[in-house]
C-alpha positions, 0 to 999 in steps of 0.5 A: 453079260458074261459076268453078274455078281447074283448067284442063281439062288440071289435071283430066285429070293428077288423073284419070290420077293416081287412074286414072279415065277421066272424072269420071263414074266418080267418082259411079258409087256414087250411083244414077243418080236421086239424081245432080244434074240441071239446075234448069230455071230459066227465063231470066232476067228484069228486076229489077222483073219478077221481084219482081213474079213473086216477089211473086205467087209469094209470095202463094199462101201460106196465112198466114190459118189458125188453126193446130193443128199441132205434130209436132215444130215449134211456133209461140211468142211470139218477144220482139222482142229475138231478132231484133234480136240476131240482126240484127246484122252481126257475128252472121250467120254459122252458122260456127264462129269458129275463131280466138279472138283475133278472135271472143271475141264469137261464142264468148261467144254459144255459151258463153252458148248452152251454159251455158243448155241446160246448166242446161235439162237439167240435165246437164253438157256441151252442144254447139254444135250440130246440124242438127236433133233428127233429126240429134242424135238420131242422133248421141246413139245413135252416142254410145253405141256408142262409149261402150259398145263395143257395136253395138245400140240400141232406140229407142221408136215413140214417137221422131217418125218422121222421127227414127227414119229419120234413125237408119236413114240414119245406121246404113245399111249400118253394123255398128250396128243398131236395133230399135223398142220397141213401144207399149202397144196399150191401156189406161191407158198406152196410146200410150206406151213397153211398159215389158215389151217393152223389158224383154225386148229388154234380156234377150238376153245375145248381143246387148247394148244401147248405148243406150235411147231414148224421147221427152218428150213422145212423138210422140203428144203423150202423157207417158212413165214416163221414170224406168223406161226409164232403170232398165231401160237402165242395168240392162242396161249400156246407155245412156239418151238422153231426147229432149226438146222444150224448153219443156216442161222448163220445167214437166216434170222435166229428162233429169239429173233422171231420171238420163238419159246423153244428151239431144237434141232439136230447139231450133226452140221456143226463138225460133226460127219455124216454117219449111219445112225449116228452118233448125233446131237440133240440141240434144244434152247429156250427163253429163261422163262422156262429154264425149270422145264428143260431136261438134260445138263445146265453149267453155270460159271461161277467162283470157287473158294479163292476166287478163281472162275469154276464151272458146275452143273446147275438148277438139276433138281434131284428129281432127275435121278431119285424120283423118277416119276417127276423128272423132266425126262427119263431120256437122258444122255450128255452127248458131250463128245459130240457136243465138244464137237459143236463147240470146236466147229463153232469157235473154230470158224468163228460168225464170219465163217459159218455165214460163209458156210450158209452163203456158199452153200446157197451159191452152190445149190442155185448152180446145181438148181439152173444145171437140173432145170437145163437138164430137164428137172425143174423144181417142184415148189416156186418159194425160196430155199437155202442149200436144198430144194426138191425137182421133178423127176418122173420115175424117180425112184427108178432114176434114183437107183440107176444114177447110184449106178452111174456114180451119182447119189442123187438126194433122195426120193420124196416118195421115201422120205414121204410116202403118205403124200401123193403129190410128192411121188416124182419127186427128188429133194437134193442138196448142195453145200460147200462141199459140192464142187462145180464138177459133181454138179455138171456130172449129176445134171449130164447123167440126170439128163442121160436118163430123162432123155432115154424114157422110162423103162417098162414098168416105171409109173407116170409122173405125178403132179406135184407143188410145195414152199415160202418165204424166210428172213434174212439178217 
């Protein structure tokens, strides 16, 4: 910062007091690599140069490709209302209104915001909110181990990756630990949860599960058996939390529906554009049995002194911010700009519109699924899937960098997105939504078919072998 209000004799009486020689000392725990260093900035520049350097900065952005990626973030039709909502100056901010006499406005938008994802999942309790699906994720996991006192959890390989690394992140160090749930190797289901192998991760009795969780629709883009892995979880004394992508809830059976005890996600398909790196939202619901485990802001509705409806912040024990030893969670934000966001999509386009966001999506992505079978990419897992699924491309990689040449993002390459796993080397996982439009479909499989047809160059590897799946629920 430019600016401090401490004199240099100010921090050299606060050093002594702690006994610390010089501030240095303070960052002594953080490896050296990972300390802040100098930005390297170059010097400053007028104004109208800058925008011009800006400008041409700008411009090597690729904003031309036909684009088939998914992964976990997803392009939708945004209603103009959402920005215009979202514009406006009284709502710019992504900070908690602590005062409730002064920002009925703010906390009404979150009320709203709550009330929508409640009736999404079905389920009771909702905050407001998170930084992402990755971080809620592993908040919900934390929830468990609180609620059940116990200090294991079992994750599915079918959770996004990075999602499963933020978990690790979170746990690192910690008492609590996690185990990854296999995926069915082959077979009608494969590619999705082992149904057989969680069942005996469950059976050891020294070492009891807080909390299951599993993916709707999993990382494969492919439809879980939600309904068993919850029964098996709640058999064992653990916990189920569904982590959901939220349109699909508008054609796919909701967490509560399949008596899920948590449900997180990432929020970014509900009016929010696709960005790099953000920012995004964090989703996280659960039932009222566990509404004194979730971190983060809760708005009740209530009357003020006249009567009249008003809006406050609830149940936040001061733990939160005082004591913070016994908080819920010391990874705190509001993400109301984005959460207003959410909420604007959802009231804008109403139930109906978001089944027919699911639904179109879905007819959209079985066209593109025929157009790359015919043109030699067949998929790699037999079970259902939504608006995502994955084909096999031998050379993937390499096909996935030529075709960018030619105009087409052509999803991303499973052996990226999962590099552990051997089986998925040849893989491309893509996506369609309502978006897609018949025309980048026909130009992905024409130019897809291009390259298979003329081989791989020198140096591309073999393909692999390759399977992965299951079935979902319909409403």
């Amino acid at each position: 910062m430019p600016y401090g209000p401490h004199t240099a004799e100010d921090r050299a009486r606060m050093l002594a007091a702690i006994g610390v020689a010089g501030v240095d000392e303070l960052f002594a725990d953080i490896p050296p690599e990972l300390r802040a260093s100098p930005l390297g900035l170059p010097a400053p520049q007028p104004e109208l140069e800058l925008a011009a350097h800006l400008r041409e900065l700008a411009g090597r952005n690729r904003t031309d490709l036909a684009s088939f990626l998914g992964a976990g973030v997803y392009r939708h039709f945004i209603p103009a209302t959402v920005d215009e909502v979202l514009s406006r100056g009284e709502f710019y901010t992504a900070y908690t209104p602590y005062q409730p006499e002064v920002s009925q406005g703010t906390l009404q938008t979150i009320y709203e915001y709550q009330s929508l994802i409640a009736a999404l999942t079905e389920l009771d309790v909702v905050s407001a909110s998170h930084y992402d699906g990755a971080a809620a994720t592993a908040e919900a996991a934390l929830m468990t181990c609180r609620a059940t006192r116990r200090e294991r959890v079992l994750v599915s390989r079918g959770v996004h990756r990075h999602y499963r690394e933020t978990l690790a992140t979170y746990l690192g160090g910690g008492e609590i630990t996690f185990e990854e749930i296999p995926l069915v190797p082959g077979g009608p289901a494969a590619g999705t949860t082992d149904l057989a192998a969680l069942e005996r991760l469950l059976t050891d009795a020294d070492r009891p599960v807080a909390g299951v969780l599993a993916a709707q629709p999993n990382v494969l883009g492919l439809l879980e058996e939600m309904e068993p892995i919850g029964r098996l979880a709640h058999a064992a004394g653990a916990l189920f939390v569904a982590v959901v992508e939220p349109v699909s809830l508008g054609v796919l059976a909701p967490p509560g529906a399949y008596d899920a005890d948590i449900s997180a996600g990432e929020g970014q398909p509900l009016g929010i554009a696709p960005q790099y790196g953000g920012p995004y939202l964090g989703l996280l619901a659960c039932t009222d049995a566990l509404v004194r485990q979730i971190p983060g802001r809760l708005v009740g509705m209530t009357t003020d002194l006249d009567g009249r409806r008003a809006f406050v912040m609830t149940l936040r024990a001061r733990e939160q911010d005082i004591r913070r030893e016994r908080a819920a969670s010391n990874i705190c934000t509001n993400q109301a700009l984005c959460a207003l966001a959410a909420g604007v999509y959802l009231a804008t386009i109403g139930p109906h519109g978001l089944r027919d966001v699911a639904a179109l999506g879905a007819a959209r992505a079985a066209e593109l699924e025929r157009a790359l079978a015919d043109a030699g990419a067949p998929r790699l897992h037999p079970g259902p899937y939504l608006n995502e699924f994955a084909v096999h491309v031998p050379g993937a990689v390499a096909v996935h960098r030529r075709l960018l040449a030619r105009g087409v993002l052509a999803g991303i390459p499973l052996a990226e997105l999962e590099p552990g796993d051997g089986s998925l080397a040849d893989g491309l996982l893509v996506c369609a939504t309502e978006v897609t439009t018949a025309d980048e479909i026909a130009g992905f499989a024409r130019a897809l078919g291009e390259e298979l047809a003329a081989g791989p160059p020198a140096g591309d590897r073999p393909a692999a072998a390759i399977a992965v799946p299951a079935a979902g629920r319909l409403r």
